[in-house]
Short mmCIF file of the C-alpha atoms (twelve columns), coordinates in Angstrom:
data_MODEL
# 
_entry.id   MODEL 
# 
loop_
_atom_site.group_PDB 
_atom_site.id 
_atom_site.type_symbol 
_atom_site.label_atom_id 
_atom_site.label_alt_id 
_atom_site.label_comp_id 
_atom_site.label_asym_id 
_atom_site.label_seq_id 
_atom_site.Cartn_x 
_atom_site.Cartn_y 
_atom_site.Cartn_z 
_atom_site.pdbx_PDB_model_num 
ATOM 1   C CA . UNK A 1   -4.524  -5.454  -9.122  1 
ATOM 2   C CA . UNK A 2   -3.291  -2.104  -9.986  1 
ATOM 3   C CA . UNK A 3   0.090   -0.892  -7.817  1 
ATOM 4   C CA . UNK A 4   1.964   2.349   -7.636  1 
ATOM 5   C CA . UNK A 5   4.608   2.942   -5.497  1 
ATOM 6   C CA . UNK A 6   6.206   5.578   -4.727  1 
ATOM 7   C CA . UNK A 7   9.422   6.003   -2.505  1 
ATOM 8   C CA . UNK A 8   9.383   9.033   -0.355  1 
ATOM 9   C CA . UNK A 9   12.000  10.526  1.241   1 
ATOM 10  C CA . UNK A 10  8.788   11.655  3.401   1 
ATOM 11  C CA . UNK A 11  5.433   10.718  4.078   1 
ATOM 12  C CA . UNK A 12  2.465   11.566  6.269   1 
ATOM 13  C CA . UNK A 13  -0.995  11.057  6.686   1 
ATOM 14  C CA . UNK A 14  -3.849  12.774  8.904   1 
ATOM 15  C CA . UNK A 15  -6.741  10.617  8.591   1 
ATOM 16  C CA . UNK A 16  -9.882  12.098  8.009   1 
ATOM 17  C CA . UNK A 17  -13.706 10.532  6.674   1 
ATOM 18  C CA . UNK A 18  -14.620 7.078   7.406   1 
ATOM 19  C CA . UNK A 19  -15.710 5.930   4.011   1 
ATOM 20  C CA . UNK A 20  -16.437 1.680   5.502   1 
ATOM 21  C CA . UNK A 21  -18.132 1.858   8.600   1 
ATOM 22  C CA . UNK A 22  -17.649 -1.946  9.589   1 
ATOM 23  C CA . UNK A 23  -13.455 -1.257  9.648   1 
ATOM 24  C CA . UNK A 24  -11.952 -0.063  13.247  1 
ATOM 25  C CA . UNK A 25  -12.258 3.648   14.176  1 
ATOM 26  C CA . UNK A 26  -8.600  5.668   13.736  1 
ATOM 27  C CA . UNK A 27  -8.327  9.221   13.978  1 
ATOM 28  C CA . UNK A 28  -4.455  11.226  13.809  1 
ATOM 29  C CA . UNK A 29  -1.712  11.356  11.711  1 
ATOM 30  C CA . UNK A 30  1.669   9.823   11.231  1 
ATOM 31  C CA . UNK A 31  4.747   10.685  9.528   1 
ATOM 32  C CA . UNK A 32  7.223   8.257   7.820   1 
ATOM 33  C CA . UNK A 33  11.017  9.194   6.386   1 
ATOM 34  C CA . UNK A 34  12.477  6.651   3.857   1 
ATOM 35  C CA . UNK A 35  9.964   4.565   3.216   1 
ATOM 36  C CA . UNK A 36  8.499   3.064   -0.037  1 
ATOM 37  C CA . UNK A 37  4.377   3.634   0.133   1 
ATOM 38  C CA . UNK A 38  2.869   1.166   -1.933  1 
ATOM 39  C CA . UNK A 39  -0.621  2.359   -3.324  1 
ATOM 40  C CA . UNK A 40  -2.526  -0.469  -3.733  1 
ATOM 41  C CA . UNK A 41  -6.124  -0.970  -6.402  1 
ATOM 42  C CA . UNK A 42  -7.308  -4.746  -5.883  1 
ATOM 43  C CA . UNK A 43  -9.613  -5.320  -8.623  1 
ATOM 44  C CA . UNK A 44  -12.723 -7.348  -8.361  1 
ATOM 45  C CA . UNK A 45  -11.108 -10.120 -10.764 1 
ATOM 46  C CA . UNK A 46  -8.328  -10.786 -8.256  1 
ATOM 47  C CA . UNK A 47  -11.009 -12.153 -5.481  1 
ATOM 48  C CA . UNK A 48  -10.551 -15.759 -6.792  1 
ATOM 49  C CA . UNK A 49  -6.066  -15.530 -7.111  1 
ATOM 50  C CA . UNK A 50  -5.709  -13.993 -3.543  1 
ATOM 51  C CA . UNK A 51  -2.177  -16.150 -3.111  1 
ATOM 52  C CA . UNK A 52  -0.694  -15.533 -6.817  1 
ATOM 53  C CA . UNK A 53  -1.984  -11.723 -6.117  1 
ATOM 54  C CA . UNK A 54  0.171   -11.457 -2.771  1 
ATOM 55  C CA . UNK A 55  2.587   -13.010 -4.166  1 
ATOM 56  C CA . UNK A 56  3.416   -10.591 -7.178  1 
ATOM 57  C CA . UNK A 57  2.196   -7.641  -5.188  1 
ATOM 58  C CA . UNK A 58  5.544   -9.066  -2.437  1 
ATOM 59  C CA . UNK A 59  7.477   -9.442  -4.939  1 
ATOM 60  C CA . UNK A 60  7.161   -6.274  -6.733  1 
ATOM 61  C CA . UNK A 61  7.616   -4.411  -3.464  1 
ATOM 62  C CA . UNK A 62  10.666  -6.109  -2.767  1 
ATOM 63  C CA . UNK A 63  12.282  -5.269  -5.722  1 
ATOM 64  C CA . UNK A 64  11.155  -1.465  -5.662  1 
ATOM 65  C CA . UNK A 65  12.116  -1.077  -1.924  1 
ATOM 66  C CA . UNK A 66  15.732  -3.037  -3.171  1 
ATOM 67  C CA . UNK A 67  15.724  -0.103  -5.982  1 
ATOM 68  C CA . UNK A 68  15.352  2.667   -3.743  1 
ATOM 69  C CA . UNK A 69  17.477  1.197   -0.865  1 
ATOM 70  C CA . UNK A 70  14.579  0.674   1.835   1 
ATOM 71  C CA . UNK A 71  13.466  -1.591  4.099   1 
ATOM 72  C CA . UNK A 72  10.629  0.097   5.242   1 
ATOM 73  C CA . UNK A 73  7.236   -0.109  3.320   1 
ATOM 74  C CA . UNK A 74  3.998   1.720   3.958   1 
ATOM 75  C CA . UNK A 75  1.126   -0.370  2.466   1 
ATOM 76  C CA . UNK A 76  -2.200  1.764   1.460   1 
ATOM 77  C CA . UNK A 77  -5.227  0.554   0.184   1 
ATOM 78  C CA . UNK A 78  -6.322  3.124   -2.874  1 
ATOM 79  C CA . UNK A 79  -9.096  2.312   -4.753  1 
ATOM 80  C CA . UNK A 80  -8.679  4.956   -6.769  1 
ATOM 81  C CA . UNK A 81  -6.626  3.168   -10.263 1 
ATOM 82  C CA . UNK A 82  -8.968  1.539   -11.681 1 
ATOM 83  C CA . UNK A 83  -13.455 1.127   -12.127 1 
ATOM 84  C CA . UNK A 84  -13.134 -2.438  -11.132 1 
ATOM 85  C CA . UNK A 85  -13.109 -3.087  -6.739  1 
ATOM 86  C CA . UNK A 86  -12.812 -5.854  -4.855  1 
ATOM 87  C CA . UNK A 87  -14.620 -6.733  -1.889  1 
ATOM 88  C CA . UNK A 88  -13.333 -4.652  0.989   1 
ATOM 89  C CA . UNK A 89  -12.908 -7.870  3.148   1 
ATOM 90  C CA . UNK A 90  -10.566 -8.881  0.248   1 
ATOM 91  C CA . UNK A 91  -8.658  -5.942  -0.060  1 
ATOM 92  C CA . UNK A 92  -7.927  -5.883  3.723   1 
ATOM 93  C CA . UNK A 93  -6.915  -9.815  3.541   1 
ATOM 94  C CA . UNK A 94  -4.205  -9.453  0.895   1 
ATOM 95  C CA . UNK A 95  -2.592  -6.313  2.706   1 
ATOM 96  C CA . UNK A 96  -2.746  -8.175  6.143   1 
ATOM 97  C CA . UNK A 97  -1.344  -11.308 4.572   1 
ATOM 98  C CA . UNK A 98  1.368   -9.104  2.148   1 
ATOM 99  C CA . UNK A 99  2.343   -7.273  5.509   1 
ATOM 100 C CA . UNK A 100 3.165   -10.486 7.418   1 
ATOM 101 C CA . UNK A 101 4.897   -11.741 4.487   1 
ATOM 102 C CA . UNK A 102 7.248   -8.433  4.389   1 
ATOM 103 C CA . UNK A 103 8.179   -8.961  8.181   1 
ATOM 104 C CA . UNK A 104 8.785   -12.455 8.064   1 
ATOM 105 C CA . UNK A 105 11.802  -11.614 5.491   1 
ATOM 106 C CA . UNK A 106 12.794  -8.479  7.223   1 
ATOM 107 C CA . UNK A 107 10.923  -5.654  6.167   1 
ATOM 108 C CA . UNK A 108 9.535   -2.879  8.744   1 
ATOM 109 C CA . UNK A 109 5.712   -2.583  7.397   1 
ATOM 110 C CA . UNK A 110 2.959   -0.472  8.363   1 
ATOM 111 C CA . UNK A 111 -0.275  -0.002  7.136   1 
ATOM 112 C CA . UNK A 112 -2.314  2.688   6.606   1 
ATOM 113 C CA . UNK A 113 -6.006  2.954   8.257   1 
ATOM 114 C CA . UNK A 114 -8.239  1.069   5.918   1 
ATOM 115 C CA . UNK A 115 -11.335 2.563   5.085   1 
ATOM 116 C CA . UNK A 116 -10.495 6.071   5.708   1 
ATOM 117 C CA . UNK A 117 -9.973  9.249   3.490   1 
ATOM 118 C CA . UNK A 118 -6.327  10.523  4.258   1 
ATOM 119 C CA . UNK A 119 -4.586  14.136  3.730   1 
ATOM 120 C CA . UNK A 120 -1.623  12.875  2.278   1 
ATOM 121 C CA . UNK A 121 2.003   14.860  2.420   1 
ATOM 122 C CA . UNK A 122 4.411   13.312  0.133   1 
ATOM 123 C CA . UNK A 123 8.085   14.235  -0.915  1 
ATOM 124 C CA . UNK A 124 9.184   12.469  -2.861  1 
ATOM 125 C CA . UNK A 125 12.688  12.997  -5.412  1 
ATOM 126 C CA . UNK A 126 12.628  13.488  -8.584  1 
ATOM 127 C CA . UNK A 127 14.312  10.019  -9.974  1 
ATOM 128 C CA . UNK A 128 13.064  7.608   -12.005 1 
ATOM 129 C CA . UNK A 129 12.617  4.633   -9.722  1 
ATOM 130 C CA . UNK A 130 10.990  6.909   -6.654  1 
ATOM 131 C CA . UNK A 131 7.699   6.372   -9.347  1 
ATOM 132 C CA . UNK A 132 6.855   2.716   -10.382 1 
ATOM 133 C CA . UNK A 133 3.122   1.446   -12.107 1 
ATOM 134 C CA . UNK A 134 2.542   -2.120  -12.306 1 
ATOM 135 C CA . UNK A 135 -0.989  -3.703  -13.123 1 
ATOM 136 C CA . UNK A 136 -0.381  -6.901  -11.390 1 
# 
């Protein structure tokens, strides 16, 4: 699993193509202010670890959101970080499941519409934990 999160002072998304038909239709946009967006690759390799991979992937955006003084977390699949994918099915599971982990301790999560192009908007500052890489 590749992660890279980013902590925005904002963020918004318009959602646009439908790249996985057999995921819920979403149309609109929505706009975030302090919030840590966690862009999330799962690789094909992390199928058979789905606990131990929600586990460091909670874990990692605990301590980022702790860095950047946030509770609130913006989980987005982004299959974009590495040649290796998962199973849709699987990516989806591990966000679900990381998302009710991150509200059972507190955290205000939201996910972004999965299976969709998005037109991003990000500002974010220019600090050096506001940008964090971790292959998981």
């Amino acid at each position: 699993m590749k992660l890279l999160m980013i902590y925005s002072d904002k963020f918004k998304y318009n959602v646009t193509t439908k790249t996985l038909p057999d995921f819920p239709d979403a149309q609109g946009s929505k706009e975030f202010n302090d919030v840590l967006v966690a862009f999330i690759h799962v690789e094909k390799e992390d199928e058979e670890e789905v606990p131990k991979k929600v586990k460091k992937l909670i874990k990692s955006i605990k301590w980022a959101a702790g860095k950047n003084k946030t509770k609130r977390i913006i989980l987005h699949s982004f299959a974009h970080l590495s040649t290796s994918k998962s199973d849709p099915l699987v990516a989806k599971e591990i966000l679900d499941k990381s998302e009710e982990r991150l509200k059972n301790v507190g955290f205000e999560v939201y996910q972004t519409p999965f299976g969709y192009f998005l037109d991003l908007d990000i500002l974010a500052p220019g600090i050096s934990q506001a940008r964090i890489f971790q292959d998981l």
